[in-house]
C-alpha positions in Angstrom: -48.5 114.2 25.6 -51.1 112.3 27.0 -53.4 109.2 26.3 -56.8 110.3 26.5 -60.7 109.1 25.6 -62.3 111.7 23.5 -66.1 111.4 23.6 -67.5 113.3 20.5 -70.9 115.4 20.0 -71.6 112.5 17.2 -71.2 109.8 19.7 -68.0 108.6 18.6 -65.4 107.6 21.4 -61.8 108.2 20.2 -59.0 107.3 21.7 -55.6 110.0 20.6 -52.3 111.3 22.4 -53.6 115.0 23.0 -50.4 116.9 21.8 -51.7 120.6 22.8 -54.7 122.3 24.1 -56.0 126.0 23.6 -59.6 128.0 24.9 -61.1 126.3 21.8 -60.0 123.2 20.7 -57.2 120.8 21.7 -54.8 119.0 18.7 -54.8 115.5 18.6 -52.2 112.6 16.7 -52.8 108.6 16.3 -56.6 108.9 16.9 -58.6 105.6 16.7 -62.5 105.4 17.2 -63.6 102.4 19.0 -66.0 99.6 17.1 -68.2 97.1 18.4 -66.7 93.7 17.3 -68.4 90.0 17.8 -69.3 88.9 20.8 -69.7 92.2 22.5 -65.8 92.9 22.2 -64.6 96.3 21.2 -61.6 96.9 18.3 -60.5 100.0 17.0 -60.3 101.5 13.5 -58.2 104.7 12.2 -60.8 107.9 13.0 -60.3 109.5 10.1 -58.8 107.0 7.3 -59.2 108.9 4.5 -57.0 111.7 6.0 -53.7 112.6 4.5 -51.6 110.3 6.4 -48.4 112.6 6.4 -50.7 114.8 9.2 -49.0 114.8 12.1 -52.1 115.8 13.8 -55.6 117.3 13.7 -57.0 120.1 15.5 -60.8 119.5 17.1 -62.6 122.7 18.2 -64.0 122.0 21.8 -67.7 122.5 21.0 -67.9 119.3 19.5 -66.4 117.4 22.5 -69.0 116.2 25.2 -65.9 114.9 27.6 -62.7 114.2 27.9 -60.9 111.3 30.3 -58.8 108.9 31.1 -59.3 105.6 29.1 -59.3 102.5 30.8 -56.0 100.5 31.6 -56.4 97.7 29.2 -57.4 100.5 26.7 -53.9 102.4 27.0 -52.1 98.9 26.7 -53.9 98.3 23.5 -53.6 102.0 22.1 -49.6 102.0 23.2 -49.4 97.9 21.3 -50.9 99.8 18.0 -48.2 102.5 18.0 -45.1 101.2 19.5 -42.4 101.4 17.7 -41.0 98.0 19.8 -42.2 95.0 19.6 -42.7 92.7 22.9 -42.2 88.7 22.2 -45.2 87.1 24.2 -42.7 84.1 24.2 -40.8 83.2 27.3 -37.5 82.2 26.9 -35.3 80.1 29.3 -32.0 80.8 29.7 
């Protein structure tokens, strides 16, 4: 399963571990759409967040993808920080 940057035919770019891929479409979990924020930032929002959340996944048929690629580094950290299941202290601590 891979980490990859899903740009759609509606101009949506989402981020989502591609689980499997077929001729004609490829199945996707944890997908988030990036959202402009303030200050020319972007945040990320659910894709689909009126989707049953007990779907594992959901299957998109190729011919409404424009690309697929690698997200940028500091886009994997953030996607991997949403859906870790450990949490990293910031804090330092001396021994």
């Amino acid at each position: 399963m891979t980490i990859r940057l899903i740009r759609m035919s509606s101009g949506e770019d989402v981020v989502a571990t591609v689980i499997s891929e077929v001729d004609d479409a490829i199945s996707i979990a944890n997908a988030l759409v990036a959202v402009p924020t303030q200050n020319g930032q972007i945040g990320f929002a659910p894709w689909s967040p009126i989707m049953d959340p007990n779907e594992e996944s959901v299957e998109i048929f190729k011919k409404f993808i424009v690309y697929v690629s690698k997200p940028a580094p500091q886009v994997v950290d953030q996607y991997n920080s949403i859906f870790s299941k450990v949490i990293v202290s910031d804090k330092k601590i001396i021994v």
